[in-house]
VMD Tcl script that draws the C-alpha trace (Angstrom):
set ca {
  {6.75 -32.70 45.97}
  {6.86 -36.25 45.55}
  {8.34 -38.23 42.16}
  {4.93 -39.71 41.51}
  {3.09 -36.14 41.49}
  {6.06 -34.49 39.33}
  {5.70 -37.43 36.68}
  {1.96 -36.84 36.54}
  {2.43 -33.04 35.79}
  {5.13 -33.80 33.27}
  {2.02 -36.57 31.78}
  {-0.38 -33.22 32.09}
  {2.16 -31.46 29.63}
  {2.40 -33.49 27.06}
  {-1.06 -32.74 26.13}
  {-2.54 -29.13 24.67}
  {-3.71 -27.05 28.12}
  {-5.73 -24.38 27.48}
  {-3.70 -20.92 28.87}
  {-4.83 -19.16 31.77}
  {-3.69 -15.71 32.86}
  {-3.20 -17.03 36.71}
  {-0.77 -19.78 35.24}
  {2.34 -18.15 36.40}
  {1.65 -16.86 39.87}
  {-0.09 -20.33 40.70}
  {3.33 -22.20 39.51}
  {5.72 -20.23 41.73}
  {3.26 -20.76 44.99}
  {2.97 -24.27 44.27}
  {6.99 -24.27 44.02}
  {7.29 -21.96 47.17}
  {5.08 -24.05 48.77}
  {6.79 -27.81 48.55}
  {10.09 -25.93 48.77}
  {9.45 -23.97 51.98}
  {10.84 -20.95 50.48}
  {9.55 -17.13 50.95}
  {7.45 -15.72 49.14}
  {8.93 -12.51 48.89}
  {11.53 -11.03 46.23}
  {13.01 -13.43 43.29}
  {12.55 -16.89 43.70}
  {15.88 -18.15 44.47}
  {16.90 -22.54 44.07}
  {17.24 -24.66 47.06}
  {20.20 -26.72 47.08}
  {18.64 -30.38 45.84}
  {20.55 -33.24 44.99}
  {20.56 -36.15 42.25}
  {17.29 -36.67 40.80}
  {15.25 -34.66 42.83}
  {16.63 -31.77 41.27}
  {16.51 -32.87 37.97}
  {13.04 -33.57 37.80}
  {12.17 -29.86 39.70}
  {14.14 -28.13 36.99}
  {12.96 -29.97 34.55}
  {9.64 -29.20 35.21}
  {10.19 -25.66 36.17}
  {11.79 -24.88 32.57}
  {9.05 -26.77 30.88}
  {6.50 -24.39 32.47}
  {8.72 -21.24 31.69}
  {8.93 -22.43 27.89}
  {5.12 -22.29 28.15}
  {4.15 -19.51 29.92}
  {6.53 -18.02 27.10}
  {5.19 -19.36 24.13}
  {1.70 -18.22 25.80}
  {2.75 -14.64 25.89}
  {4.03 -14.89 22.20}
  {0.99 -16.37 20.47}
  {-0.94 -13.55 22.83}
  {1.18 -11.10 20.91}
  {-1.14 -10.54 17.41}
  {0.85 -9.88 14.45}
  {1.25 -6.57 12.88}
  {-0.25 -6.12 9.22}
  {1.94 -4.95 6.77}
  {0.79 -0.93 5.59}
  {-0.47 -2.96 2.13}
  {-2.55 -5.50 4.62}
  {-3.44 -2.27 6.24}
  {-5.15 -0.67 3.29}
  {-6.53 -3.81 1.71}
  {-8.66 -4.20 5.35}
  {-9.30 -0.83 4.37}
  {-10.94 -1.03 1.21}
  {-12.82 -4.18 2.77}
  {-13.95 -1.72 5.30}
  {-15.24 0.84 2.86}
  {-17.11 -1.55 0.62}
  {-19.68 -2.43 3.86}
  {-19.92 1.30 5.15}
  {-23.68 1.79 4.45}
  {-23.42 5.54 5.62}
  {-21.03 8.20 6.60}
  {-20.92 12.07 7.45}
  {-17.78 14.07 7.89}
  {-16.64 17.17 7.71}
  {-13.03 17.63 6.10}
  {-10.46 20.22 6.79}
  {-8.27 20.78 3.71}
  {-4.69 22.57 4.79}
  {-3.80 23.50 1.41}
  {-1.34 25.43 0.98}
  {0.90 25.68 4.65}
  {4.27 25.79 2.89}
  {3.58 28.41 -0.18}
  {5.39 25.98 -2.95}
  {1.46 25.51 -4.46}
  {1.83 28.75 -6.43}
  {-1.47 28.69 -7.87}
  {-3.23 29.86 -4.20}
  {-2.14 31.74 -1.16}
  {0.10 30.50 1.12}
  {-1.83 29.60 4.26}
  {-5.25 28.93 2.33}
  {-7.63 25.82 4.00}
  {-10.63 24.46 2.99}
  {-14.00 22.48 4.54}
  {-15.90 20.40 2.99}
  {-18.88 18.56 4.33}
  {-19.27 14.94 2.80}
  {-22.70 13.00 2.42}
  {-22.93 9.14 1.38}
  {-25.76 6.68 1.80}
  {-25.03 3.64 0.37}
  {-27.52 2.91 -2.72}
  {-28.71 6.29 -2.39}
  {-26.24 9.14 -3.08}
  {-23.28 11.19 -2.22}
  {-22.98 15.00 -1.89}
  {-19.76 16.93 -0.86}
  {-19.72 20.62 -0.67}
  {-17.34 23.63 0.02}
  {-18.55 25.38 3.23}
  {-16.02 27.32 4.00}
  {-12.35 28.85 3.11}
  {-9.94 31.01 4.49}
  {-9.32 32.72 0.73}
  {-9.92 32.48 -2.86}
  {-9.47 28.69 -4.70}
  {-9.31 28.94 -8.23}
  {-9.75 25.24 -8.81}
  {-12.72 25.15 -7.38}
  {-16.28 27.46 -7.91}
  {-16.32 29.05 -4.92}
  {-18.07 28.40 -1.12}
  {-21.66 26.52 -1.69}
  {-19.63 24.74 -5.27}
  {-20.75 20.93 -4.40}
  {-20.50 17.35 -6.29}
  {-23.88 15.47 -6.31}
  {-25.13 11.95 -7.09}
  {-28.01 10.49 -7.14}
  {-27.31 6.44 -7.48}
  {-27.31 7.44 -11.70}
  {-25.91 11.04 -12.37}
  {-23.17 13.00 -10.84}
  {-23.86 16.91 -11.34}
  {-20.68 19.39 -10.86}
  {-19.92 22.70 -10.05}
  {-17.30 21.96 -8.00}
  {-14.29 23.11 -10.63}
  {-14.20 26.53 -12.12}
  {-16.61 26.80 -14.81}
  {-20.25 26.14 -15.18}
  {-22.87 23.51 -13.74}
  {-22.63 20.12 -16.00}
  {-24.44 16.70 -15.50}
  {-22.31 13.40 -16.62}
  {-23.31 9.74 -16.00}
  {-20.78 7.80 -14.44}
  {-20.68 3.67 -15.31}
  {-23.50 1.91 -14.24}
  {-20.96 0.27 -11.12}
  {-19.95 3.58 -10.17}
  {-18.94 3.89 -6.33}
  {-18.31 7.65 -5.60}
  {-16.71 7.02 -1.74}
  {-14.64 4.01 -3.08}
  {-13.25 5.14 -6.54}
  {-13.48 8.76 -6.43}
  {-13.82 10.85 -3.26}
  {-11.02 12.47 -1.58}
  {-10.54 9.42 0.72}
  {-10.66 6.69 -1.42}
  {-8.54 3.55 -0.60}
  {-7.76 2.74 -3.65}
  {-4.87 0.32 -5.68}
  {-3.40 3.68 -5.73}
  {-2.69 4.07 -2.11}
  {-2.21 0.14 -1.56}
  {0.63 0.35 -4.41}
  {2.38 3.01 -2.99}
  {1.85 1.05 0.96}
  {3.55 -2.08 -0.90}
  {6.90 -0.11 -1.93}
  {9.57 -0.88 0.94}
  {10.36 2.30 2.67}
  {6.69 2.32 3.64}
  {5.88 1.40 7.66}
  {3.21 0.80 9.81}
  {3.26 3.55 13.03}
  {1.79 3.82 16.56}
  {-2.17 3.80 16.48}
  {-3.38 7.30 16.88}
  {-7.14 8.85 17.65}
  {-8.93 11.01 14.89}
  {-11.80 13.07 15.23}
  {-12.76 11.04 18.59}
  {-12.21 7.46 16.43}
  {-9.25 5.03 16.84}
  {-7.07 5.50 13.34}
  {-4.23 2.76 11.86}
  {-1.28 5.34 11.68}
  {1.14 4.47 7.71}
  {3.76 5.81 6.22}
  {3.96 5.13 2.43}
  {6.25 5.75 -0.35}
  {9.95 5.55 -0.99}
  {11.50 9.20 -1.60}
  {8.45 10.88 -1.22}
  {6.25 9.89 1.92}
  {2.37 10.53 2.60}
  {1.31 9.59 6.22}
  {-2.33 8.11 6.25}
  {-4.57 7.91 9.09}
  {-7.66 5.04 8.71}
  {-10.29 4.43 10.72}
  {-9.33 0.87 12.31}
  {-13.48 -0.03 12.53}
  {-14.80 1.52 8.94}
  {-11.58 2.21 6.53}
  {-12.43 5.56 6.00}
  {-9.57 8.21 5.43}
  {-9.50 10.27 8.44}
  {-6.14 12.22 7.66}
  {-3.87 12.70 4.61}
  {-0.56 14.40 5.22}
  {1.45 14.84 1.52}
  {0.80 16.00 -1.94}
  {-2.40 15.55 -3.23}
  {-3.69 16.01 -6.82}
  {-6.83 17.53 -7.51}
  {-9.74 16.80 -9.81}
  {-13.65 16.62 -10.19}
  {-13.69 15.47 -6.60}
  {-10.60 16.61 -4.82}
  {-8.92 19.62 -3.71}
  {-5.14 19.71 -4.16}
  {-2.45 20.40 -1.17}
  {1.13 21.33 -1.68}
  {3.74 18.62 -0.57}
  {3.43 20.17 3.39}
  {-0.53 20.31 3.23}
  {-3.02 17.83 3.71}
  {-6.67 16.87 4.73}
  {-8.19 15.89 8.13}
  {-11.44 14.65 9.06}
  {-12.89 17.41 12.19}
  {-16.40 15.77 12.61}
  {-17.76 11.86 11.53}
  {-20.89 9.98 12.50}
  {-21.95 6.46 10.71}
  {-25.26 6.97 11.75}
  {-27.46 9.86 11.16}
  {-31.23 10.73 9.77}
  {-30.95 10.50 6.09}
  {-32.38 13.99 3.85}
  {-32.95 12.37 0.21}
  {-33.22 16.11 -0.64}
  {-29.16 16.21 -0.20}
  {-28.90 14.14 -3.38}
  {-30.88 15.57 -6.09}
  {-29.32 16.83 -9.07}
  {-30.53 19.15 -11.02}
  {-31.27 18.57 -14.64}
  {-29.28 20.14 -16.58}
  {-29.93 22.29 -19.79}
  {-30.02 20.05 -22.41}
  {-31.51 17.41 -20.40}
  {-29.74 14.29 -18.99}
  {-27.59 12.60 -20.74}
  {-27.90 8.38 -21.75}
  {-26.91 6.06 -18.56}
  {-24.01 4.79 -19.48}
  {-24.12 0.56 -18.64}
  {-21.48 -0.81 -16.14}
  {-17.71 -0.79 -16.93}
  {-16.70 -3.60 -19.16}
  {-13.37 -5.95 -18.98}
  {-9.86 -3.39 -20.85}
  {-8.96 -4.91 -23.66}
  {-5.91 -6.65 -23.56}
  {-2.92 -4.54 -24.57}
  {-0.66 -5.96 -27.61}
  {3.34 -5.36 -25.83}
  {4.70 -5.66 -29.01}
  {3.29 -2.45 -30.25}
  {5.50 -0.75 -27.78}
  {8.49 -2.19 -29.04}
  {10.68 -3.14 -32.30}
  {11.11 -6.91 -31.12}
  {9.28 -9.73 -32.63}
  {8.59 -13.14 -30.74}
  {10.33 -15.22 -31.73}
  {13.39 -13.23 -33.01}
  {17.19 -12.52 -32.24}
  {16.95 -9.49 -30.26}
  {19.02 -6.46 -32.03}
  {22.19 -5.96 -29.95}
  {22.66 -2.54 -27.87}
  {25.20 -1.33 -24.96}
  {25.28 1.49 -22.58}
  {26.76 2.47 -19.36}
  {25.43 1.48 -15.98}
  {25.35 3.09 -12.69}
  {28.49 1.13 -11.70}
  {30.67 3.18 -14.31}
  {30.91 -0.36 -16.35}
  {29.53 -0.67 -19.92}
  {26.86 -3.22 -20.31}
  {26.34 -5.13 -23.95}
  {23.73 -6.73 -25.20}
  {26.36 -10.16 -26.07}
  {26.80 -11.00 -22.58}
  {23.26 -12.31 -22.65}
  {24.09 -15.23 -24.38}
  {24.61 -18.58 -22.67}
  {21.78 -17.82 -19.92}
  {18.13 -16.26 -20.15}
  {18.17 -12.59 -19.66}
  {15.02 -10.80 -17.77}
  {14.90 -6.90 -18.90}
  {13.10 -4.22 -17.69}
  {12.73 -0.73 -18.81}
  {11.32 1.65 -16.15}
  {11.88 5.52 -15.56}
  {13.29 6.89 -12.13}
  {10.26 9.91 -13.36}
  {7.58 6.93 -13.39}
  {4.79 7.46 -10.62}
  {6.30 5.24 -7.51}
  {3.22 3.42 -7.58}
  {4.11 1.92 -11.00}
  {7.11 2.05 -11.40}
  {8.19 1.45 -7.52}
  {6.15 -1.47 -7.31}
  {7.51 -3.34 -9.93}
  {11.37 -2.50 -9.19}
  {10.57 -4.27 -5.55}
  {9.11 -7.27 -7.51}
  {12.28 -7.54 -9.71}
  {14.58 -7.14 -7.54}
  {12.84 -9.90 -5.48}
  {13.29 -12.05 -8.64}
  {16.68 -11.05 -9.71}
  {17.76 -12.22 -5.84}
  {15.97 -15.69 -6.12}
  {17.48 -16.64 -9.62}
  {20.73 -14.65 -9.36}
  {23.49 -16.89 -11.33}
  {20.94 -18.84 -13.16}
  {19.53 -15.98 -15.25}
  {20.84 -12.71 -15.92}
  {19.23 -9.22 -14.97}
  {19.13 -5.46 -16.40}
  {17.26 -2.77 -16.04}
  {16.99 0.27 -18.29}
  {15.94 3.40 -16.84}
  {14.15 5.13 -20.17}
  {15.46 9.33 -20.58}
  {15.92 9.44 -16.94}
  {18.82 11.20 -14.56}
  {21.75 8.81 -13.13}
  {21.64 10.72 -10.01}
  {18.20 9.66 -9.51}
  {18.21 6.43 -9.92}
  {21.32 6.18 -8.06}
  {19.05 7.51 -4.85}
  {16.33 5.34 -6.17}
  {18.35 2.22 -6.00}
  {20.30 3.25 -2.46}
  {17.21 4.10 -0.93}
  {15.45 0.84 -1.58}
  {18.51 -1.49 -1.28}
  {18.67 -3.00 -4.50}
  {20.94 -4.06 -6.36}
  {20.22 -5.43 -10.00}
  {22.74 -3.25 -13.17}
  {20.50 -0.15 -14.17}
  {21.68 1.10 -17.63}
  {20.59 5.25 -17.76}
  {19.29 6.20 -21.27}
  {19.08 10.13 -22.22}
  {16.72 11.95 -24.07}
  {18.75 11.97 -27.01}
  {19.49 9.27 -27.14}
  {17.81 6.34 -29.40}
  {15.87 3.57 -26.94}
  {16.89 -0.13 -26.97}
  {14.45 -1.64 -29.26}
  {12.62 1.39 -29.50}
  {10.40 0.67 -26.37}
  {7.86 3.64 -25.95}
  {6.29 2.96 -22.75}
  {7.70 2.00 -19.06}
  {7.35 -0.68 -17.19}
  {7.87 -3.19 -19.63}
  {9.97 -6.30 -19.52}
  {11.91 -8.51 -22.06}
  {12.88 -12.32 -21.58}
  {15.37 -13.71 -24.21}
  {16.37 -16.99 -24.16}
  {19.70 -18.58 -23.84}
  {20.87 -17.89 -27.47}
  {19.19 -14.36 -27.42}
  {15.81 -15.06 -28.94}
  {12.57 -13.00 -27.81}
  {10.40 -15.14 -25.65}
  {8.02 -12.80 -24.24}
  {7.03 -8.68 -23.78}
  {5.07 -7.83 -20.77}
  {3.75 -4.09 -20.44}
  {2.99 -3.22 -16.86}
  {3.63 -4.00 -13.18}
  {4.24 -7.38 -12.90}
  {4.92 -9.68 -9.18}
  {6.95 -11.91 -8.57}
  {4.14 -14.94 -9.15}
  {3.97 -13.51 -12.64}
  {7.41 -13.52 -13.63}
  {8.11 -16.55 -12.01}
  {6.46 -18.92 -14.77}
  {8.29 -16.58 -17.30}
  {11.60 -17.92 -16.29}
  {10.76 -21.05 -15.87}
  {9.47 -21.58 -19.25}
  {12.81 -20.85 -20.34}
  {14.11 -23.54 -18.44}
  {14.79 -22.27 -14.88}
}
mol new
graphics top color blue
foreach p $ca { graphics top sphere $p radius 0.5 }
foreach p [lrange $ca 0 end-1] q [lrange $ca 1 end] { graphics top cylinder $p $q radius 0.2 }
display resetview
């Protein structure tokens, strides 16, 4: 290989190429070739002097570096188990139709001491999109006392839902006008439940497995307490829950072993408009009740005895750390505090101790940081805080004990300024884009 010909490959690479599989294997015959080296085994360097060799290694690690950075880019990036559940929830909102039969394991373990040990469930699950939805029991293995029975179902009709699905007797409600039984209310929904509790950081994203013949996005989600989740990579839908579930109008419950699995699915099937009748009721059907409106904003301050504005009343207490905490050494610097409860549904309460702990990290020695776990156990949050990694003072109220600043509801979160003055209450989760602009109002 001549020096003209190496230069004008070395031009070639300077400009974007587009990758080709055959790249590699062309680029060690082409070398084999000018060399006169064999073909077989690993390619091994002829002995090449002064420039010569310089240019052919130069060019030869170019190529490498590109044929790697090919097979890195080819590599697609794996989405987070939040990403994972917000594609689901995409997914769901465009599913015009579904059918699927569900196999409740309810009870495996014997800890859910209101049914047998061993008891499972089907239920067969109807949804046309604009039309109606209509889940019913089919079939158990023994008696369910939450539920009325084989043949109990749930029924919509795009207007009403009519129930006899609980114990008790046949009743017709009407759901908000924007009511979406498969999104916000059946057994599988994806909802900002599930993605909360896929944001918290114990939570993982596991080999791909197949479901009831379909191709299922495998997560693990929690922190101390884990449900595994199976999704349909194409549609969203839930195929498998393993974990405690709660039930309601719409649900079955499982014990912390149990779970649910879909058997049978099709998206596309002859649609029976028959399925989703309901039945007037006695008294006739009630008013339609018109699409949900905006929550009124809550006031914070009627969760607490601070006042904008005002000195903040001094407290102490004893953290996890065996130290003593008080309220003085706040002075000097802004001080960010949030009450939570290690007995606070991870979902709330886990989300927002990952979002504060992000915070306390970024602004650590600028601002101060506490945390106030309301009536809860030390122990517990001791595990809480281990388990997670983090690493911001957590001050352990008891019951009897009297609150700082009589706060009544958890999460919520204080910022004083530098001489101890209330600047602002938040009640709720809040990220780390939201407290951001809190601290630096204060100055940060």
């Amino acid at each position: 290989m001549n020096d003209e010909r190496v230069e004008h490959l070395i031009a070639e690479l300077e400009v974007p190429v587009e990758p080709r599989r055959e790249f590699g294997p062309m680029l060690f015959a082409q070398l084999e070739q000018e060399l006169q080296r064999p073909a077989a085994g690993w390619p091994t360097f002829p002995r090449l002097r002064g420039r010569r060799w310089q240019v052919v290694f130069g060019v030869a690690t170019a190529l490498l570096v590109v044929v790697a950075a090919m097979l890195t880019v080819a590599q697609p990036a794996r989405a987070s188990p939040a990403a994972t559940i917000r594609q689901a929830q995409q997914g769901i909102a465009g599913l015009s139709q579904v059918r699927a039969t569900i196999h409740y394991d309810i009870n495996p373990d014997g800890s859910y001491r209101d049914i047998p040990q061993g008891t499972t469930a089907d239920v067969e699950v109807t949804y046309v999109r604009g039309v109606g939805y209509r889940q019913q029991l089919i079939g158990a293995s023994g008696p369910i006392p939450a539920s009325g029975g084989v043949g109990s179902f749930v029924v919509w009709d795009g207007t009403y839902v009519g129930s006899n699905w609980m114990a008790g007797p046949y009743h017709v409600f009407a759901p908000p006008a924007d009511f979406d039984p498969l999104y916000g209310a059946g057994w599988n929904s994806p909802d900002s439940h599930w993605e909360a509790l896929c944001a918290l950081g114990a939570s993982e994203v596991l080999p791909d497995a197949i479901i009831a013949g379909r191709a299922a996005r495998h997560l693990r989600c929690g922190y101390s307490d884990f449900w595994e989740l199976w999704v349909d990579r194409e549609t969203g839908f839930m195929l498998k829950i393993q974990g405690l579930l709660g039930r309601d109008d719409f649900k079955l419950g499982t014990s912390a072993k149990g779970g649910v699995e879909v058997t049978h699915i099709e998206y596309t099937f002859d649609v029976d408009r028959s399925l989703f009748t309901v039945p007037a009721p006695p008294g006739g059907f009630p008013s339609p009740r018109p699409a949900a409106t905006a929550t009124p904003a809550i006031d914070p301050y009627t969760h607490t005895a601070l006042r904008s504005g005002e000195i903040a009343p001094s407290w102490s207490g004893q953290l996890l750390d065996g130290s003593t905490f008080r309220l003085e050494q706040a002075r000097g610097r802004p001080f960010l505090v949030l009450f939570w409860a290690d007995w606070c549904p991870p979902e709330t309460c886990g989300l927002v101790l990952r979002q504060y702990n992000e915070v306390s990290l970024r602004y650590a020695g600028r601002a101060g940081f506490v945390s106030v776990d309301v009536t809860g156990n030390a122990d517990s949050a001791r595990k809480i805080m281990s388990d997670l990694g983090y690493t911001f003072p957590v001050l352990v109220t008891k019951p009897q004990d009297a609150r700082p600043w009589d706060v009544d509801v958890v999460p919520l979160l204080v910022l004083l300024d530098r001489n101890g003055h209330v600047v602002e209450v938040r009640v709720g989760p809040e990220t780390v884009e939201r407290m951001e602009p809190m601290l630096r109002s204060v100055g940060l």
